[in-house]
N, C-alpha and C positions, 0 to 999 in steps of 0.2 A: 132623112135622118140628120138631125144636128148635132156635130161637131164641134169639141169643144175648143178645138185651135182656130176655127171661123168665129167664135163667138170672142174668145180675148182678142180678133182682129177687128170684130165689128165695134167693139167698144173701143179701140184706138181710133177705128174713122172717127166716132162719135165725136172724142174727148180731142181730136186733132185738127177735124174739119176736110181731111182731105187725104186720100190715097198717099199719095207721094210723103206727108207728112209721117203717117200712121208707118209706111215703110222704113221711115228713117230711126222712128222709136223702136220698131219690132227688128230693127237690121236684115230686112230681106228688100225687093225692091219692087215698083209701085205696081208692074204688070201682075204681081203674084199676091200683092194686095186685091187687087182689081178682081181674080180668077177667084180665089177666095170668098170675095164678096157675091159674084155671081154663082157660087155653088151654093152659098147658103139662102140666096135670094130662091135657086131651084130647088131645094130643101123644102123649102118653108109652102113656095108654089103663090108669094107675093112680092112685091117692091118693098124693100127695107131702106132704102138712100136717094133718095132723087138730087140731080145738080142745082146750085143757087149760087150764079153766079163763078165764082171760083172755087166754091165749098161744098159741098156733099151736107145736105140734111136728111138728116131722119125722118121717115114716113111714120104713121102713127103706128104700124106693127113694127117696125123699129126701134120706137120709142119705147113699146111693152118688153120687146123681146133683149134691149140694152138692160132694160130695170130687173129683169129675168136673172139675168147673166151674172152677175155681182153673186148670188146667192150659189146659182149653179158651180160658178167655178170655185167659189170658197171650199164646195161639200166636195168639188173632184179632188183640190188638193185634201185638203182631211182625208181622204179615202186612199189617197195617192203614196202619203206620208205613214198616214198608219199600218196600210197592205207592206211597205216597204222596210218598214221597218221590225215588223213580226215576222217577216220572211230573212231578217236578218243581213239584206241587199248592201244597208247603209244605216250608216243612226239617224238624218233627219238633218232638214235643213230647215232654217228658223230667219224667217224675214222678219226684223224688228223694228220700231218708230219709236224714237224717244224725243221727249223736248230738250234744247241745248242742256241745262242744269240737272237732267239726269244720264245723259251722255258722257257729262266728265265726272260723277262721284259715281249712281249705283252700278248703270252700265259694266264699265271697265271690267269692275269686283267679281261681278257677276257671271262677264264672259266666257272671264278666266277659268271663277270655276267650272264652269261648263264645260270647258274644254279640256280640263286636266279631267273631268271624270267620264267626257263621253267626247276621246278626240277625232272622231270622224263626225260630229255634228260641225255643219256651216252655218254662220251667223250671218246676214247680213246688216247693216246698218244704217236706216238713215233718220235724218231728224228733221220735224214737223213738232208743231203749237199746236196745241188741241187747240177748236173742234176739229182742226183738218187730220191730224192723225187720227182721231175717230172716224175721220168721214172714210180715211184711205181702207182703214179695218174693215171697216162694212163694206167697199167695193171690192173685198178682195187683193188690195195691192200690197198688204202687210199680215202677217199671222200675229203680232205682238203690239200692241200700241200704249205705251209707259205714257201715263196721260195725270191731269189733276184739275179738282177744282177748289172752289172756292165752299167752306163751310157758311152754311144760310143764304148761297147763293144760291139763284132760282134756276131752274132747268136740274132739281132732284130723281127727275125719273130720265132723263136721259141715257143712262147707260143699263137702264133695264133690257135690251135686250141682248146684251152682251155677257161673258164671261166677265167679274169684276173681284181682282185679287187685290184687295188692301195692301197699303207698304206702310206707310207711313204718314204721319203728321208734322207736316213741315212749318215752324211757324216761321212769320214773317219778323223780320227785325227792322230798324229806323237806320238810316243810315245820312250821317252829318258832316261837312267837312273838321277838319281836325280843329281848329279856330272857331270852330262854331260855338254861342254862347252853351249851347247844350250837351255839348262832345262829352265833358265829364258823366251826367247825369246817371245813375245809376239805373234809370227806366221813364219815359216819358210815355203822356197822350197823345194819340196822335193830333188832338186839337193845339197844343202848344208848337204846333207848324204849321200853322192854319196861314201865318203871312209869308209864309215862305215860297221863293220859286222851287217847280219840282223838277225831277226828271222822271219820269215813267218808263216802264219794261213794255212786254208782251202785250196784245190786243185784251185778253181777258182778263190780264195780272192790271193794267189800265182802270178796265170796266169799276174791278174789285176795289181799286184806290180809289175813285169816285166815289163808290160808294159807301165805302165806311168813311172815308171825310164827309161826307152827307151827313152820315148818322152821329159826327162829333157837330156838326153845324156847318159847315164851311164846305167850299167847292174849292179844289185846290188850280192855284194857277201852273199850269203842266206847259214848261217853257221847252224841254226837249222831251222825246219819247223815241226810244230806240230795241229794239229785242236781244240787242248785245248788252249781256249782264259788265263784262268788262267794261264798254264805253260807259255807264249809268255809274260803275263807281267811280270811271276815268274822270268826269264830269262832276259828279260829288267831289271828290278831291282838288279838284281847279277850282271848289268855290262857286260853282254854278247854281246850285240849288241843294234841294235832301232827296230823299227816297227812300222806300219802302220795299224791300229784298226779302224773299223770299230764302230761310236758311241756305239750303243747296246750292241756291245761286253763289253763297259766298265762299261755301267748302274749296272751288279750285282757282279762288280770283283772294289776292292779298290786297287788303285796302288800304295802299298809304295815301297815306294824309286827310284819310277818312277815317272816322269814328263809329263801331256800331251802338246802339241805345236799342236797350228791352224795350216792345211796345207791350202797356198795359191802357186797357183790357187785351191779353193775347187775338190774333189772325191770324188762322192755320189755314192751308191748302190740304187738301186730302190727295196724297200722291197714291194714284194705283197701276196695274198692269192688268191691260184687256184685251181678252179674244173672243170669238166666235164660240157659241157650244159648242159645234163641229168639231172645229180644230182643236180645242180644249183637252179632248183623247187623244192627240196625235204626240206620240212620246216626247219629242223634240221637244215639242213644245209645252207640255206641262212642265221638262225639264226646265226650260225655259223660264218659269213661271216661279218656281220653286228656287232655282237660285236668286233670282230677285230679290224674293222673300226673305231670305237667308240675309243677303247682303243689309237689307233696308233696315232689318230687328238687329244688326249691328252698330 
């Protein structure tokens, strides 16, 4: 019979490479790794890990039974969550992902309310860029993944298989240092920054700036790239380049000696909050979902 405390261990060898490793992240110690792994190897009635070297690889029923597991343990906690909570035990515990620029505006709002109206829910918190919070959702490591993309960018069916709650449309704005010919301007193209140096944000929020400077003609020259929304206006200000910010980004950062400028034709991000069907039932977490919503239509 397989156990679902050998299965979240067999996927730490995996994701670790090594016993002793996998012990260090799950806080028990490597011989109880080890017994673990040999009960589920007797479980199953084949080798799941062979040694390489200094590393533990997955045999190819290890490799099925790792891809298994992500799915399995998402549906135990859902089941785990919502038994517990109709039984009245606890309200629910809510693992969440946000990107940095919805950690300091919707998050916060959101928490709050959460907790003023259901205060035995625990939240957790950590922050990931999509795709990786996506990816964390699908393996199980998160119940909540506050994610966005890019409007007419490609990969439209990607979160078909997920729960997908809309928040909002965030658009993006230009952003100039203070001295800049264009700081006044009431709204510019993005082609009238066409010779400018830039600074770029996030791996995707990047992507997305190639390519509508594509679609105005121009390939921008991207002199720094950093995922701290602060350094990128720190840098705008010092005269270094422009840039292209997404609203949110700017809600909890004050740009002095930066200027922002409307971009027309408008670039919105579609900002949403994603779970699992599964978990999608589990009270926490619809609550979860729902003050989101609440906050972002403010």
């Amino acid at each position: 019979m397989i156990e679902a405390r050998h299965l979240r261990v067999l996927r730490q060898v995996a994701a670790t490479g090594s016993f002793s490793a996998a012990a260090r992240v799950l806080g028990c110690t490597q011989p109880a790794v080890s017994q673990q792994m040999k009960a589920l190897e007797s479980s199953v009635g084949t080798p799941l890990l062979v040694r390489s070297g200094r590393e533990m690889r997955l045999t190819e029923a290890g490799e099925a039974l790792v891809r298994h597991a992500a799915g399995i343990l998402a549906g135990l906690t859902a089941a785990e969550e919502e038994v517990a909570a109709l039984a009245g035990l606890r309200a629910g515990r809510v693992r969440l992902v946000s990107f940095p620029s919805g950690s300091s505006t919707l998050v916060p709002a959101a928490l709050a309310a959460l907790r003023a109206a259901h205060p035995g829910t625990r939240v957790f918190l950590e922050e990931a860029e999509p795709p990786r919070s996506v990816e964390m959702l699908r393996a199980g490591d998160c119940d909540v993944a506050l994610a966005f993309r890019y409007s007419g960018a490609a990969g439209a069916g990607e979160w078909d298989d997920l729960v997908v709650r809309p928040l909002l449309a965030d658009r993006l704005v230009g952003l100039v240092p203070e001295g800049h010919r264009l700081a006044g301007a009431a709204r510019l193209g993005i082609g009238e920054l066409a010779g400018e140096s830039w600074i770029a944000g996030c791996p995707r929020c990047r992507t997305q700036l190639v390519e509508v400077c594509a679609g105005a003609g121009f390939t921008p020259r991207i002199d720094f790239a950093t995922d701290d929304y602060p350094a990128v206006v720190g840098l705008v200000a010092a005269g270094l380049g422009v840039a292209v910010l997404p609203g949110l980004a700017l809600e909890s950062v004050r740009p002095r000696r930066a200027r922002t400028v409307r971009l027309e034709p408008p670039v919105h991000r579609e900002v949403v909050a994603l779970t699992l069907p599964d978990l999608a039932q589990v009270p926490a977490v619809a609550a979860t979902l729902e003050h989101l919503a609440r906050v972002a239509g403010r």
